[in-house]
N, C-alpha and C positions, 0 to 999 in steps of 0.2 A: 598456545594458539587460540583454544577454545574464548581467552580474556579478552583478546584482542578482537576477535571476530565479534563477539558478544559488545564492547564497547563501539565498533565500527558502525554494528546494525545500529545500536541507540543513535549514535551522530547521523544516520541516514535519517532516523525517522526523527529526531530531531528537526533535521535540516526540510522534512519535508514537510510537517505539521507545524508551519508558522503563521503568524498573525499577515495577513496578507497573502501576496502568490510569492512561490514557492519561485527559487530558481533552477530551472527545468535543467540547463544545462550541467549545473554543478551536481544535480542531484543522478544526471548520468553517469559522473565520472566514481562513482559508489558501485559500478555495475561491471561486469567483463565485456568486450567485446561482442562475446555470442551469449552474453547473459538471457536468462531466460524470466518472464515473470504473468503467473495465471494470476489474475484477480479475485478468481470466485472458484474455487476448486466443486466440483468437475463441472460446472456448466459455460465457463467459458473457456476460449481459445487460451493457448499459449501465445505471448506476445516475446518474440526474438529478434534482440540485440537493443544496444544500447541506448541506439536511437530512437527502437520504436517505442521502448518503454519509457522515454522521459516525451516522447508524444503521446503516450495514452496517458499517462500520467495526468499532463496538460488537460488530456480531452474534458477528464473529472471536474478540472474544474472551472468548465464551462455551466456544469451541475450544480454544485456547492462553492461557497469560499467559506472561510475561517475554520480552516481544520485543523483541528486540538486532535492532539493522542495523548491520552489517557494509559500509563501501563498498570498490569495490574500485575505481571509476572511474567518474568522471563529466565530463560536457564541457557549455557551453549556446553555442547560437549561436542567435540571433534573440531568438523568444519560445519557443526549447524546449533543455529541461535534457533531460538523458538518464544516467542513473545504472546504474553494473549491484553489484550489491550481494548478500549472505548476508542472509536473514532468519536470526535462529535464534532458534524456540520452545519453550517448552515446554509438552504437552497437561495440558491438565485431568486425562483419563483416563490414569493409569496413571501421569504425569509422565515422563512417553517429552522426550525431548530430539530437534526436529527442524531441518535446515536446509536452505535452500531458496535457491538461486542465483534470482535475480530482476532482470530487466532492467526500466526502465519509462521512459516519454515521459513529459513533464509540458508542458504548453504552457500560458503565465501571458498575462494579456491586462496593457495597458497599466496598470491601476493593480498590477498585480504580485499578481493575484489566480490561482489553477488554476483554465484553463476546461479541460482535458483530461487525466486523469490514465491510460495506459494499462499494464498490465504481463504481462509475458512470462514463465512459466515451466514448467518442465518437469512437471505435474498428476501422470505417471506414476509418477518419481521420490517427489513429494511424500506419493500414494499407499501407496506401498509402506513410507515409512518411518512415516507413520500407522497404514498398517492400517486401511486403510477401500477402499472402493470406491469408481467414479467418484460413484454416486449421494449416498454419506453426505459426500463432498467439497463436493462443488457443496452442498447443504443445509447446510454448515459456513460457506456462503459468502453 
């Protein structure tokens, strides 16, 4: 189980780190029903179900296009991948080039679906090479 769930998450972040926009729908059908996914552990909300996570998804990249991931290491045991990885984007405004060290949980249920998608990263950092505040961050998100 662990192989499968661990090659599923790569096809997900595959499929969502492509040259161009992402296809929002398909990248739902990676998710459960009541899947669940935090972007920035703990300062934002939980975002629940399927749907609304392939529209926040969207929302990003109203912020950046051309998101590369970068992995640098990843392990699954059970039903959880754990990945830690380079995002790098670049903004809409200005075409600033950003990257962003990102660690995240993924925990898939029995049909090999994400019911947890959590991630970890430095907001400060990410800030600073935006150029934004926490306020215009979180609203990016």
């Amino acid at each position: 189980m662990s192989k499968s769930n661990h090659d599923r998450v790569l096809a997900f972040l595959d499929d969502f780190h492509v040259e161009g926009m992402p296809d929002f729908a398909r990248l739902s059908e990676y998710f459960a029903e009541d899947g669940v996914y935090q972007p920035l552990v703990p300062a934002t909300d939980r975002i629940v179900g399927r749907t609304a996570i392939a529209d926040a998804l969207q929302k990003q990249y109203r912020t950046y296009y051309e998101c590369r991931c970068e992995i640098h290491a990843s392990a699954a045991i059970g039903p959880f991948v754990f990945t830690e990885r380079t995002d790098h984007v670049t903004l809409h405004k200005g075409d600033r080039k950003v990257g962003s060290r990102v660690c995240a949980v993924f925990e898939l249920n029995d049909a090999g679906l994400i019911v947890s998608w959590r991630e970890y990263w430095d907001s400060g950092d990410v800030m600073r090479q935006m150029g934004v505040t926490a306020d215009e961050l979180a609203a990016a998100m």
